[in-house]
C-alpha positions as CSV (number, residue, x, y, z in Angstrom):
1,X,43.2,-0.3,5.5
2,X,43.8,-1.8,2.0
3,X,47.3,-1.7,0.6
4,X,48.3,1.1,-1.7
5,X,48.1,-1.3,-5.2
6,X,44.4,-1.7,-4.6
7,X,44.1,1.8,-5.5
8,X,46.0,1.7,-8.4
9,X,44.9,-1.2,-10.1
10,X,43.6,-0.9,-13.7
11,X,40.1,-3.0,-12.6
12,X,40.0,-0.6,-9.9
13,X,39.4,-3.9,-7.4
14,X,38.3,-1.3,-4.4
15,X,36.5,-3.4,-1.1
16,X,32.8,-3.3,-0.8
17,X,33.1,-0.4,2.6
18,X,35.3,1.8,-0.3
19,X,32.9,1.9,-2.7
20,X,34.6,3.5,-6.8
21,X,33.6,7.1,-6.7
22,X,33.3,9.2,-9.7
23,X,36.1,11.1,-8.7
24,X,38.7,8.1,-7.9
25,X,37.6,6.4,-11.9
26,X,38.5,9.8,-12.9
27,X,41.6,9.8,-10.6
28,X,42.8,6.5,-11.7
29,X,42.2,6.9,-15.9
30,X,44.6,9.9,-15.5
31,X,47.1,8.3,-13.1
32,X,47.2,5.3,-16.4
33,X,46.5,7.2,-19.3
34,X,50.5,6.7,-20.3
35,X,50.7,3.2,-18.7
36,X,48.1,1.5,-20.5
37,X,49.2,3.0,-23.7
38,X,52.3,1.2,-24.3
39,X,52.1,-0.3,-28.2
40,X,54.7,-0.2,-30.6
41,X,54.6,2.5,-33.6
42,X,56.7,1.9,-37.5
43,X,59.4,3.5,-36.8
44,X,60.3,1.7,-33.1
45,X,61.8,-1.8,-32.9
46,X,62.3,-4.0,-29.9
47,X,59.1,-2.6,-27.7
48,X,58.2,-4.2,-24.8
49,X,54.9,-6.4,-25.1
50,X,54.3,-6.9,-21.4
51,X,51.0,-4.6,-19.8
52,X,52.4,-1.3,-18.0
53,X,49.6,-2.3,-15.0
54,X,50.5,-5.5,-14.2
55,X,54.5,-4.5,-13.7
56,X,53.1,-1.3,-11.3
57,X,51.1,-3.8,-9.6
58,X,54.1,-6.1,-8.7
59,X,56.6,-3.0,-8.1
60,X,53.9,-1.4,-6.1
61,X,53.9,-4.8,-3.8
62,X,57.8,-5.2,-3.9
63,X,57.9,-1.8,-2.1
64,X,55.1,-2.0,0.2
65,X,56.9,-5.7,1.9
66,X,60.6,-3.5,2.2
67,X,58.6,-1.8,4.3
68,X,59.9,1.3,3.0
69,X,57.8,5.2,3.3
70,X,57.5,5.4,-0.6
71,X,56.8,9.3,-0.3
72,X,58.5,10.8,2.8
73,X,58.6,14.2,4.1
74,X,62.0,15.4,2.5
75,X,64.4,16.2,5.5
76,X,68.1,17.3,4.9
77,X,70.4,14.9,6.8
78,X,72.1,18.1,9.1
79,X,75.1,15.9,9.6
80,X,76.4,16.3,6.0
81,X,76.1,19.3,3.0
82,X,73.6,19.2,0.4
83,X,74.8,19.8,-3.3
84,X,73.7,20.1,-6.5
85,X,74.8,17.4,-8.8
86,X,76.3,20.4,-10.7
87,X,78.1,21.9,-7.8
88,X,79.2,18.4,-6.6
89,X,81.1,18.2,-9.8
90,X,82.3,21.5,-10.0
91,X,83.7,21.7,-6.5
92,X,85.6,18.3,-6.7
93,X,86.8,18.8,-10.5
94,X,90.4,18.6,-9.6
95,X,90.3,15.1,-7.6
96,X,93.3,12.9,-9.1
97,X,92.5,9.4,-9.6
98,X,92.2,7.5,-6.4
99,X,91.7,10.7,-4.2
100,X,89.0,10.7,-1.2
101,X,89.2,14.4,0.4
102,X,89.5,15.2,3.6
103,X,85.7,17.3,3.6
104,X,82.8,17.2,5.4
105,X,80.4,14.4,3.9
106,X,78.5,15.4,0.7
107,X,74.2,14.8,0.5
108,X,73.0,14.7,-3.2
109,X,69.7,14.0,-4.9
110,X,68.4,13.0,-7.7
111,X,66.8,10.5,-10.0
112,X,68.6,7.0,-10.8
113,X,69.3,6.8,-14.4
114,X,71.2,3.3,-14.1
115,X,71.8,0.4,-11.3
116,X,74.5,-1.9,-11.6
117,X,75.5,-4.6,-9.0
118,X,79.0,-5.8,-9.0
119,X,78.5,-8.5,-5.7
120,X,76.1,-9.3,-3.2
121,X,78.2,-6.4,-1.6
122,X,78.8,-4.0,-4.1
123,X,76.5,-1.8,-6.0
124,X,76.9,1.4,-8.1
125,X,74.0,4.1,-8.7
126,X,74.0,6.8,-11.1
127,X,71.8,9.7,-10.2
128,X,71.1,12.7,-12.4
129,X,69.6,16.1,-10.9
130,X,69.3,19.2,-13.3
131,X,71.1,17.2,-15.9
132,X,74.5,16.6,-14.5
133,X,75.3,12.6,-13.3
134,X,76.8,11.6,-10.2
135,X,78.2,7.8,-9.5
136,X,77.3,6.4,-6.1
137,X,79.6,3.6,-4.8
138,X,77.8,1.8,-2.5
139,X,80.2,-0.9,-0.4
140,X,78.6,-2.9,2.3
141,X,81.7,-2.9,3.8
142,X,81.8,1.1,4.2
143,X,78.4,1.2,4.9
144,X,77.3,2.4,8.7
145,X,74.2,0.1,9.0
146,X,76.4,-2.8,10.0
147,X,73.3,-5.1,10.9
148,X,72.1,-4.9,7.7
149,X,73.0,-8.1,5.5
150,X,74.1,-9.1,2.0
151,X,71.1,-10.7,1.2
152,X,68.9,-7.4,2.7
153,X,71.2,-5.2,0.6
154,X,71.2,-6.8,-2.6
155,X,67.4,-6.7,-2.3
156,X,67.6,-2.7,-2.4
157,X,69.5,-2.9,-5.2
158,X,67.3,-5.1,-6.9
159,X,63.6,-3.2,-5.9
160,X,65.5,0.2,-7.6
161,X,64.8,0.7,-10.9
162,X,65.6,3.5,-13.2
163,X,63.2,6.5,-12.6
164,X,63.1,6.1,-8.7
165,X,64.4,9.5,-7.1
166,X,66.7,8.9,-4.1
167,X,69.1,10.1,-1.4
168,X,72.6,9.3,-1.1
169,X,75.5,10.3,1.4
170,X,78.9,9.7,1.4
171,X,82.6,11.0,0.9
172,X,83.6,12.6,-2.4
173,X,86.0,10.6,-4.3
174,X,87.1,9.8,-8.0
175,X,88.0,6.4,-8.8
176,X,91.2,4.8,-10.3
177,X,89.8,5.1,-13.3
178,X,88.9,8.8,-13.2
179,X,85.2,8.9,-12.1
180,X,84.2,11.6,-9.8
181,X,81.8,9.4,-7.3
182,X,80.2,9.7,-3.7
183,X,81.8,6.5,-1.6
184,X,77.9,6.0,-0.1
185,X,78.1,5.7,3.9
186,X,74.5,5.0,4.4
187,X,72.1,2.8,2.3
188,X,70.4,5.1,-0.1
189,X,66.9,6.9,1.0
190,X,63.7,6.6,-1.7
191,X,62.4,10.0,-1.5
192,X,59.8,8.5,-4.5
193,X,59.5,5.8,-7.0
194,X,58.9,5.6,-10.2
195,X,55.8,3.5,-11.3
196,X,56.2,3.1,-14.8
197,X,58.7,1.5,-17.0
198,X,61.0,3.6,-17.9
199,X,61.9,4.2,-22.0
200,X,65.2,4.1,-22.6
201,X,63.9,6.1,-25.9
202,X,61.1,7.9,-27.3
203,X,61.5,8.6,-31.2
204,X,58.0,9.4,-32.5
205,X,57.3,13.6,-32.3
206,X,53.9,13.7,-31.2
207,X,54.5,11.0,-28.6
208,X,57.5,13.2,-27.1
209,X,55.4,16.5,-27.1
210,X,52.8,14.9,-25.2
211,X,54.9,13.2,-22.8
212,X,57.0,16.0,-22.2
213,X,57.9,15.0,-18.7
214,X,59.3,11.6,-20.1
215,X,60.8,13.1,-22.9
216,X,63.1,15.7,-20.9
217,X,64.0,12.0,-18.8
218,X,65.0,10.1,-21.6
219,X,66.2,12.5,-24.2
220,X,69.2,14.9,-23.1
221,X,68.9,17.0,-26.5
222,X,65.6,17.9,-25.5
223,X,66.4,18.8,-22.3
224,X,69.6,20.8,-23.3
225,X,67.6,23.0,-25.8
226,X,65.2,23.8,-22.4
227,X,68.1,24.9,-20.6
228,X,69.6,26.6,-23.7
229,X,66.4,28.9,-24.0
230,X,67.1,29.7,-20.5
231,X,70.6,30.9,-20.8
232,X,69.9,32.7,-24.3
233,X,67.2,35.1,-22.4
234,X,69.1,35.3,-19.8
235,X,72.3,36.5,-21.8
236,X,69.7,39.0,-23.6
237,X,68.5,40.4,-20.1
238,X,72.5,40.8,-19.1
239,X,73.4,42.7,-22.5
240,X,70.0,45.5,-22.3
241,X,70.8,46.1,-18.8
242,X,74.5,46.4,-19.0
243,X,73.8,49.2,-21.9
244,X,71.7,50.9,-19.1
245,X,68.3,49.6,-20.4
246,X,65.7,48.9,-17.9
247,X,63.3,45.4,-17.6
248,X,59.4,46.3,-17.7
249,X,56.5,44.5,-17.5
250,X,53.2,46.1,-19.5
251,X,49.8,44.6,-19.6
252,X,48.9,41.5,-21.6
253,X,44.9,42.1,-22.1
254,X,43.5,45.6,-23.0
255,X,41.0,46.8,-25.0
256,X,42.9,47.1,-27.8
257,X,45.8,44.2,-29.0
258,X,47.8,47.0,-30.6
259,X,51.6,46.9,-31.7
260,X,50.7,44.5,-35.1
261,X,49.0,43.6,-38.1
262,X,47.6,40.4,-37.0
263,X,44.7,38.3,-35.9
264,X,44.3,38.4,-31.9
265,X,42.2,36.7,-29.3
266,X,39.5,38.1,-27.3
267,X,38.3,37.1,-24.2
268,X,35.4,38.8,-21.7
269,X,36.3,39.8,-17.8
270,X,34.1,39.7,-15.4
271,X,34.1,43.2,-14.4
272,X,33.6,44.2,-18.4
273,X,31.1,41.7,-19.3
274,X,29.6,44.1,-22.1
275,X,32.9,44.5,-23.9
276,X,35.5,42.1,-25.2
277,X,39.2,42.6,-24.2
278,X,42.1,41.4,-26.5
279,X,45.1,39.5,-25.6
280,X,48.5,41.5,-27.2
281,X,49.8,41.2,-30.0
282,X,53.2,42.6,-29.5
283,X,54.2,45.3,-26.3
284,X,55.1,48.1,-28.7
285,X,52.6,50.6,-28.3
286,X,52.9,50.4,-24.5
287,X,56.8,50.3,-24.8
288,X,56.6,53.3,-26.6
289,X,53.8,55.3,-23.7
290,X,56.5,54.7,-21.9
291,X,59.5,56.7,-23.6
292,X,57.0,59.1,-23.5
293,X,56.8,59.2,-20.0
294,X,60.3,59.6,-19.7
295,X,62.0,55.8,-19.8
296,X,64.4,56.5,-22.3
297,X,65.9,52.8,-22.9
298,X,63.5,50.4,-21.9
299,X,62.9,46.6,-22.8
300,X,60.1,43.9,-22.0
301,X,60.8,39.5,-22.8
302,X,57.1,38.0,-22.3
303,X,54.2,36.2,-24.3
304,X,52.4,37.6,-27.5
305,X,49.2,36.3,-29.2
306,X,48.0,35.6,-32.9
307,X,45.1,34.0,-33.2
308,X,46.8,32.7,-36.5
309,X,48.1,29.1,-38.0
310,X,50.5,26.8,-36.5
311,X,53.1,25.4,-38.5
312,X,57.1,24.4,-37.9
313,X,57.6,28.1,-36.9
314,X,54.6,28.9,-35.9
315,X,52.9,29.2,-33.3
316,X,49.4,31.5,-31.7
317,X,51.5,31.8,-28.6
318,X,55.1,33.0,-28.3
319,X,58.0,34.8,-26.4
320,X,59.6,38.2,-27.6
321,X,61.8,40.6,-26.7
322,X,61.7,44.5,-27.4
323,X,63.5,47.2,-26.5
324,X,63.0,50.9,-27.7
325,X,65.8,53.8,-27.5
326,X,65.6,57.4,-27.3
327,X,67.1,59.6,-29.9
328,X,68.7,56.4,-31.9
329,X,68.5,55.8,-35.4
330,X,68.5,52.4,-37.9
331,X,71.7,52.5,-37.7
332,X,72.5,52.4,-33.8
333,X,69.6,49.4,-33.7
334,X,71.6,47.3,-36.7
335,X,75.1,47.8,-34.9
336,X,73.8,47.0,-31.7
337,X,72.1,44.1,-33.2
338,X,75.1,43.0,-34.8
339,X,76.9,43.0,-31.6
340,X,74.4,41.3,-29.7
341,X,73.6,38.2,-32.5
342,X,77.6,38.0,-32.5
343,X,77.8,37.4,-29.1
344,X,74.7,34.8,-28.6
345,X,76.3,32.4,-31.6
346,X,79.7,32.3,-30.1
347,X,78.0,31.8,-26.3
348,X,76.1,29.2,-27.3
349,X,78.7,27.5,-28.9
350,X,80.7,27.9,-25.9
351,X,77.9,26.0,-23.7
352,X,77.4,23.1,-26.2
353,X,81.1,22.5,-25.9
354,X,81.4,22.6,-22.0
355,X,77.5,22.2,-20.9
356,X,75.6,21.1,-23.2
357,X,77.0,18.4,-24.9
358,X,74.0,16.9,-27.2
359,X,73.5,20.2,-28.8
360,X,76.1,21.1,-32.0
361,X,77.5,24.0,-32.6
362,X,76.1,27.1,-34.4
363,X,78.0,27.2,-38.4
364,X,77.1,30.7,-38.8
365,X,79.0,33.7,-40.2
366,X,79.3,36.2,-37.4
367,X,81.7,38.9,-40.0
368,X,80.6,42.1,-39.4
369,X,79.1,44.3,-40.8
370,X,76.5,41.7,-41.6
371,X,75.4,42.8,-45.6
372,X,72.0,44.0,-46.8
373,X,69.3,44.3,-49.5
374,X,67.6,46.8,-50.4
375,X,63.7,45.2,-50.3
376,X,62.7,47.2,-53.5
377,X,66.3,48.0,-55.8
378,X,66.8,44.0,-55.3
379,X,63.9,43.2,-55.9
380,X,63.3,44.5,-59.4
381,X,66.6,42.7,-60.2
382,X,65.5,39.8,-59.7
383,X,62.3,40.5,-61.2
384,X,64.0,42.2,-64.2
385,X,60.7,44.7,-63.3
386,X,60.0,47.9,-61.7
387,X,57.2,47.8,-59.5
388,X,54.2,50.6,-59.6
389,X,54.5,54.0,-58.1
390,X,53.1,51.8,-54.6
391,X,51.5,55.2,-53.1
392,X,49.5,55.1,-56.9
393,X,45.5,54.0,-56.1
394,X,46.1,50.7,-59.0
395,X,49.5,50.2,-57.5
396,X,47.4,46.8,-56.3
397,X,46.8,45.9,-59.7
398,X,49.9,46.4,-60.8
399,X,51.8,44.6,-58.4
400,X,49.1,41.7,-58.9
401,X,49.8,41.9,-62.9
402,X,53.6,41.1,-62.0
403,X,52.4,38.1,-60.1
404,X,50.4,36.6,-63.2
405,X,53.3,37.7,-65.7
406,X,55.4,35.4,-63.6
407,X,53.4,32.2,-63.2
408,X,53.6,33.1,-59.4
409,X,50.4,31.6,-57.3
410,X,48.5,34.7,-55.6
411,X,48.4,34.7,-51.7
412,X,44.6,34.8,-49.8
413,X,43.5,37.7,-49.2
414,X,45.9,39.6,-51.8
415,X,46.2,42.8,-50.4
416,X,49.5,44.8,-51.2
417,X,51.1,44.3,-48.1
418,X,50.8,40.9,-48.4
419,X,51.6,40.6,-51.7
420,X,54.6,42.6,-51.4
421,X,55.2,40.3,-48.5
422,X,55.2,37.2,-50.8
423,X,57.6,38.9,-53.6
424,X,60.3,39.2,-50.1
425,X,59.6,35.3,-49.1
426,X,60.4,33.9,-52.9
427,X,63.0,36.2,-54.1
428,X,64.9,38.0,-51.2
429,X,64.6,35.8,-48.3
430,X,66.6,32.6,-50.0
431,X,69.7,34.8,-50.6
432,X,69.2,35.4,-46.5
433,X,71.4,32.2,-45.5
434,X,74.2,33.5,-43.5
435,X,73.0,36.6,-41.0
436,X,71.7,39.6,-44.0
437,X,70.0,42.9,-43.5
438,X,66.6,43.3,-45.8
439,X,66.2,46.9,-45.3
440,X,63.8,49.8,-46.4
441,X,60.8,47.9,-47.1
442,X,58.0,49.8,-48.6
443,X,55.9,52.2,-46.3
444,X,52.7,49.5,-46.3
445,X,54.6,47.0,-44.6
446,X,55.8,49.1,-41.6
447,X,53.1,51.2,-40.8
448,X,54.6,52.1,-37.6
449,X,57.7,53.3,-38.7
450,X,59.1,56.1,-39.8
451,X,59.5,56.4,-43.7
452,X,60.7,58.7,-46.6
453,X,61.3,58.7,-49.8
454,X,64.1,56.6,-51.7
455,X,66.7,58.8,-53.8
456,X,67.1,55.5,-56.2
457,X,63.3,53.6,-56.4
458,X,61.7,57.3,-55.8
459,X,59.1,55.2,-53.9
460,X,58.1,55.8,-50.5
461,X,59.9,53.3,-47.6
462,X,60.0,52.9,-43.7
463,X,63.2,53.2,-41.8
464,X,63.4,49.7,-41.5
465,X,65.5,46.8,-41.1
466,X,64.6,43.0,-40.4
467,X,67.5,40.8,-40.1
468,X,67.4,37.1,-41.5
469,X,69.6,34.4,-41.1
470,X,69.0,30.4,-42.7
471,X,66.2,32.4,-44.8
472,X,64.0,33.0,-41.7
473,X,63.2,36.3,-39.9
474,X,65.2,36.7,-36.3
475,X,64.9,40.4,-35.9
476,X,62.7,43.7,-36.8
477,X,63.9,47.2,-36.6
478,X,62.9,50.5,-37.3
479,X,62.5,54.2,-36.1
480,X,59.6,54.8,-34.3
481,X,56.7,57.2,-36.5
482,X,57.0,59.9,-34.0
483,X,54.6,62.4,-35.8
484,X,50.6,62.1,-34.4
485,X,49.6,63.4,-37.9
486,X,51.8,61.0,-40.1
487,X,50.7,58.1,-37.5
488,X,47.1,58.9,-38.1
489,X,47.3,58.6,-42.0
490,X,49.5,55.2,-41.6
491,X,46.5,53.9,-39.7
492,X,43.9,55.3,-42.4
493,X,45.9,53.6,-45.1
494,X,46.2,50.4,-43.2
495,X,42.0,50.2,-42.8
496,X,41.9,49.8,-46.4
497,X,44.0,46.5,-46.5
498,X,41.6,45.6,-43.3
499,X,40.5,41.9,-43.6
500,X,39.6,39.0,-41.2
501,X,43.7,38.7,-40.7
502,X,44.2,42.5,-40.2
503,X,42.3,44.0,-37.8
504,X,43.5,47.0,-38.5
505,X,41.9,50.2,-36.4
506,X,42.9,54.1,-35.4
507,X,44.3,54.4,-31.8
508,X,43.2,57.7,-31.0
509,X,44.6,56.8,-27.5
510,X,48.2,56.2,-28.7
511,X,47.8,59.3,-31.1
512,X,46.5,61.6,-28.3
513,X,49.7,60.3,-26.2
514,X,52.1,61.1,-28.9
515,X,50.7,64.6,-29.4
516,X,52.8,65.0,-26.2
517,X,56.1,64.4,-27.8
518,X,57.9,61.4,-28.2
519,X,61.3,61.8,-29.0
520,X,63.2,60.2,-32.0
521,X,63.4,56.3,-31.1
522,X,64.5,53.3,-32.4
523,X,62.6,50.0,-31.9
524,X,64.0,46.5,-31.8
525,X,61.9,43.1,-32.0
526,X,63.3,39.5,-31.7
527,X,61.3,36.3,-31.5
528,X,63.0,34.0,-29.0
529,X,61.5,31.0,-29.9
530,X,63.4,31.2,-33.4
531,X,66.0,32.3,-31.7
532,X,66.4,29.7,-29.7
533,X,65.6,27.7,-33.4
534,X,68.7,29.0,-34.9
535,X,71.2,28.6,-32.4
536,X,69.9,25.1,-31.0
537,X,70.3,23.5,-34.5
538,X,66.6,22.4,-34.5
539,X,63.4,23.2,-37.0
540,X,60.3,22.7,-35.2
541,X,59.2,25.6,-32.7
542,X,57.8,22.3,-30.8
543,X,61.3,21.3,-29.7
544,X,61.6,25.1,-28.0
545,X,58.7,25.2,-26.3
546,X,58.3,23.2,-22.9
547,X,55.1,21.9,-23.7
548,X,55.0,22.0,-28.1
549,X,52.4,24.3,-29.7
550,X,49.5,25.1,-29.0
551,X,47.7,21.7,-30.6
552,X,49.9,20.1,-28.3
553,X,48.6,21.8,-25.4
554,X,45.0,21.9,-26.0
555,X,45.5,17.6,-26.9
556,X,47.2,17.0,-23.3
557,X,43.6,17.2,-21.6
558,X,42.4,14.4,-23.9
559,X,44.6,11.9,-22.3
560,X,48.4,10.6,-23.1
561,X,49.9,9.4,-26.4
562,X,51.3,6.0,-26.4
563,X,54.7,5.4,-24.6
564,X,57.2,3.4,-26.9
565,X,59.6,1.7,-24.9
566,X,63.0,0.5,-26.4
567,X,65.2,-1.5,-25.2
């Protein structure tokens, strides 16, 4: 049988009885897409100039002649206790210098992130699993494979290399000088090596996205914000259900997207090949079926579509969480927000300090109550211009006239709502810095809210409330349109502002369900992906998302970016 290099060389050298198959070609170009990449780019110094191939090909060889299984079966050594790197550290935190304890012996796992020999005898390993490190002291002396000699144990040393995964088992112990270690008692197991080189940086952005599985190696920052994400849902699940709210799941395709004035994608099933089906837009409208079916505080985290543009905060797909309450008002929704943003700015900070050390902590005002504007009072302020009676049939052309009287470039597609919607983003979002209510927006902008008429503007405006922070959106409030007959003229008034963006349409479904009551309810939206923006100290919705955006995603089938590898 032909050694394991022959199959993973890039001239794909096979013997004549093996002949290259379409499918192995294929196999191997993905297998090197990253390998055979490796090129410097303007902004990396000191790359590596040697071929990615030929160094596999030599590792590859070094491994086969130790004679090692390069992938075993993974089988937990019963004769000692398996930790977490994380646990390992935990449990033993209070070792004083010098201290070996008395315990059963420790197993941990993980990937070698550095190799250092001291002697022919002496070697030290640092693994990392699930982002904590552990230092393994590996002593021939201490070492229970006494036939084994220097010259065979400096060779293992020598054939690891940075990236290889391994087991180690030993005795806990922190050193003299204060590192918490595993004194190794066997020679270390390779569970499976690493075939590439690996970076000890990556620095271009689209190089990182696309090698996300390098990136997360190499870069601790981008790894932390993963696991921040993480904890920041998970502290939003923990706050809903300790106020006696309760986690749903509602469908993602219907026939209808529903919940939002966007853009959404459609798709065909195969048992409704005659229709198309629509991916969400937002939960809401389900959310709200079921209040009226008798969930009274109810919430959902999952995906949303927009088949709409990606840019640095921006992107088709992305997470949110909503929750909707029974017989609350704005005012319950902006102290509960309060409350809630609060508490995820000082528990983040809290993690960066003690878990999460690459990330910085969150300079935000969390003084409460958090102020507000008033969308259309400030606005003509700042305009030094009161805007049209917006319920008047040329209140379009009005608002548009303000636009040219101020040298302000039109938006496409200049309906009111979104011109309204550009009058917010240049004059009441940049006074948004630290966290700021922008409440009562007019009734065009919310047409699933609950509206009324302003004592001061005399114009028509939703219950609403969207809270801003840094001059970006973080969360959207309002009371819930209860009334089937005020909900059916909203939806009449939006078709008019219908374009290729706003598919607007009349749910007769959702109207027909609330003709069955739905009781006075506040609604609450938050994007986690900005979320997870704000408090992570980062400005791409790339660096929040596992994989980048959706250009990232759709590129990774068309083979890897280049690998820059510093030294």
């Amino acid at each position: 049988m032909s050694s394991l290099h022959q199959y993973l060389r890039p001239t794909l050298r096979f013997r004549a009885s093996r002949p290259c198959t379409a499918a192995a070609s294929a196999s191997y170009l993905r297998f090197y897409s990253i390998a055979q990449g490796l090129a410097s780019k303007e902004d990396d110094t000191n790359v590596t100039t040697e071929t990615s191939p030929s160094l596999n090909d030599r590792r590859t060889e070094a491994l086969q002649r130790s004679g090692q299984d390069l992938y075993p079966r993974f089988v937990p050594d019963a004769t000692a206790r398996t930790w977490r790197t994380s646990s390992f550290s935990n449990r033993f935190a209070s070792l004083v210098n010098g201290e070996t304890p008395d315990v059963p012996q420790a197993a941990l796992n993980g990937r070698v992130r550095s190799v250092r020999m001291s002697s022919s005898s002496l070697a030290f390993i640092d693994i990392v699993h699930d982002g904590c490190s552990v230092q393994g002291v590996c002593d021939l002396a201490r070492i229970s494979q006494n036939s084994i000699s220097s010259t065979e144990f400096r060779d293992l040393f020598r054939r690891m290399r940075k990236g290889d995964i391994y087991y180690m088992k030993g005795q806990p112990h922190r050193t003299k000088r204060g590192q918490l270690s595993l004194l190794v008692t066997e020679l270390p197991r390779l569970l499976s090596p690493c075939l590439h080189e690996m970076p000890t940086a990556l620095r271009d952005p689209e190089t990182r996205i696309r090698n996300r599985h390098v990136d997360f190696q190499v870069n601790d920052r981008a790894a932390q914000i993963l696991r921040l994400r993480s904890q920041i849902i998970t502290r939003i699940r923990e706050y809903l259900q300790a106020k006696g709210y309760l986690e749903v799941q509602t469908p993602i395709m219907a026939n209808l997207a529903g919940g939002a004035v966007a853009r959404p994608f459609q798709t065909h099933a195969v048992e409704f090949s005659d229709r198309h089906i629509e991916l969400r837009t937002a939960p809401e409208i389900w959310l709200k079926r079921l209040v009226l079916g008798g969930f009274e505080r109810i919430f959902e985290i999952g995906p949303c579509f927009r088949n709409e543009g990606i840019d640095k905060i921006h992107n088709p797909e992305f997470t949110t969480c909503e929750f909707y309450t029974a017989y609350a008002n704005l005012e319950y929704l902006t102290e509960v927000t309060e409350r809630l943003i609060s508490e995820l700015i000082t528990y983040t900070n809290q993690l960066s300090l003690l878990q999460l050390p690459s990330l910085s902590t969150c300079e935000i005002s969390i003084d409460k109550p958090f102020p507000r504007i008033d969308f259309i009072e400030d606005l003509q302020g700042l305009m030094n211009a009161e805007l049209p009676d917006l319920k008047s049939p040329d209140a379009e052309a009005g608002v548009t006239q303000m636009f040219h009287d101020n040298g302000i470039p039109l938006p496409e597609s200049a309906t009111l709502p979104r011109l309204l919607d550009r009058l917010a983003s240049k004059y009441l979002e940049p006074l948004c810095q630290k966290p700021t209510w922008i409440t009562h927006h007019p009734e065009c902008l919310a047409p699933l809210a609950k509206s009324f008429i302003d004592r001061g503007t005399k114009q028509r405006v939703s219950a609403r409330a969207e809270l801003f922070i840094g001059g970006k959106e973080v969360v959207n409030t309002y009371e819930e349109e209860n009334s089937p007959f005020e909900q059916r003229r909203k939806f009449e008034e939006q078709i008019k502002y219908r374009n290729d963006d706003n598919r607007a349409n009349i749910d007769e479904d959702y109207l027909e369900a609330l003709e069955w009551g739905l009781p006075p309810t506040g609604g609450w939206g938050c994007g986690i992906d900005r979320l997870v923006m704000l408090l992570s100290g980062t400005d791409r919705i790339n660096d929040v998302l596992p994989f980048g955006n959706l250009r990232n995603v759709v590129s990774l089938g068309k083979g890897g970016r280049d690998l820059v590898v510093s030294q």
